[in-house]
N, C-alpha and C positions, 0 to 999 in steps of 0.2 A: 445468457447468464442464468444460472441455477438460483433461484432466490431461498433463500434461508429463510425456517420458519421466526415467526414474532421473538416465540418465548428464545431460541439461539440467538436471536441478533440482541436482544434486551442482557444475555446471560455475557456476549462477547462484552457492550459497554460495562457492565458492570466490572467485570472482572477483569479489564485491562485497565479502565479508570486510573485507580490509584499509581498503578506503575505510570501510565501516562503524564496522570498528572506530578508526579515527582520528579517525571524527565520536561516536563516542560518549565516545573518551577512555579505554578500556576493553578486555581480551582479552573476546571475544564466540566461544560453540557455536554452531555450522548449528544449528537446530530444525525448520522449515517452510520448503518452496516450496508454493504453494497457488495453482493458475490453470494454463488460461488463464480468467479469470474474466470473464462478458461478462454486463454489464446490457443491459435490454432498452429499449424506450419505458414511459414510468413508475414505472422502477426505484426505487427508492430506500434507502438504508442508513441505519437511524436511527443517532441518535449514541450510542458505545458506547467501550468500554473493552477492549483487548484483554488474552488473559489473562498473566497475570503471570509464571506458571512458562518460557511459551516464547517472551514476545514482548516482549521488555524494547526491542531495537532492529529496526525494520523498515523496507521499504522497498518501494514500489508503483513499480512500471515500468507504464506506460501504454504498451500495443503494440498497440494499433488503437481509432480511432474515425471510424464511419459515419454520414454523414447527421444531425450532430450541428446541431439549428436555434436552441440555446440553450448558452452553457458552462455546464458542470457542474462546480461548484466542491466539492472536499473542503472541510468547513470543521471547525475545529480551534480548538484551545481551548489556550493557553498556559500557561504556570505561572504567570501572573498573570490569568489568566480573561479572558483577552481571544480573542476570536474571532477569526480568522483565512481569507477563503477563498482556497485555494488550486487555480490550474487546472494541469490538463500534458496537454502537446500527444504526441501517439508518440512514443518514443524517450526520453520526460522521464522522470525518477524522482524520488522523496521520500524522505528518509529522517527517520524520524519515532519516537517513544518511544510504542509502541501501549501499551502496560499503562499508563501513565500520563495521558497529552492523551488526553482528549473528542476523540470523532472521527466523522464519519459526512458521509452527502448525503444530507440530510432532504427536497428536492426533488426532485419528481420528475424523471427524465430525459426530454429532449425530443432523442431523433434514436433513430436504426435499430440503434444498438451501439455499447459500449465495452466496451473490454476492459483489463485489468489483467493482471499476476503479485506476486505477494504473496513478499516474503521475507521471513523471521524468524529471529533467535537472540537468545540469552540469555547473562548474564553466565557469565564460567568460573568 
């Protein structure tokens, strides 16, 4: 993992905040920036749950992918248990309820690198 300086992780909560918190409905704490985070050729992230205390609402920016010869879909699990896969291209984001949605990419990846940034907060 490529770690991001202070004052960039401090500039990402800021500046997503408000978007965040209008899609959650909710005042939302900074908790986590986590990344730059880069899977390799046969990466894969099984599906998981994130945790509760810090990661109520998040949001994955996708900011580089190389040599990618297959999409690699996040696949996600609704409040009615339906599956969902989701791609994004650089520059895309998600924003998503990690403590709660089934989440992960149980496939392996097929290209040379992706990369992620991970944001997290939690209710106030």
């Amino acid at each position: 993992m490529l770690e991001l300086p202070q004052a960039l992780r401090e500039l990402l909560h800021a500046e997503l905040q408000p978007l965040v918190e209008a899609w959650a409905g909710d005042y939302l704490v900074p908790t986590y920036v986590y990344g730059i985070r880069e899977y390799l050729r046969g990466s894969i992230l099984k599906m998981h749950r994130d945790r509760v205390e810090t990661h109520i609402a998040s949001v994955i920016l996708n900011v580089d992918q190389q040599g990618v010869r297959t999409p690699w879909p996040l696949f996600m699990h609704d409040h009615q248990f339906r599956t969902h896969a989701v791609l994004l291209e650089p520059g895309e984001m998600l924003f998503y309820e990690g403590a709660r949605l089934l989440h992960g990419r149980p496939e392996p990846f097929d290209g040379e690198r992706y990369a992620n940034v991970f944001v997290h907060y939690k209710c106030l």
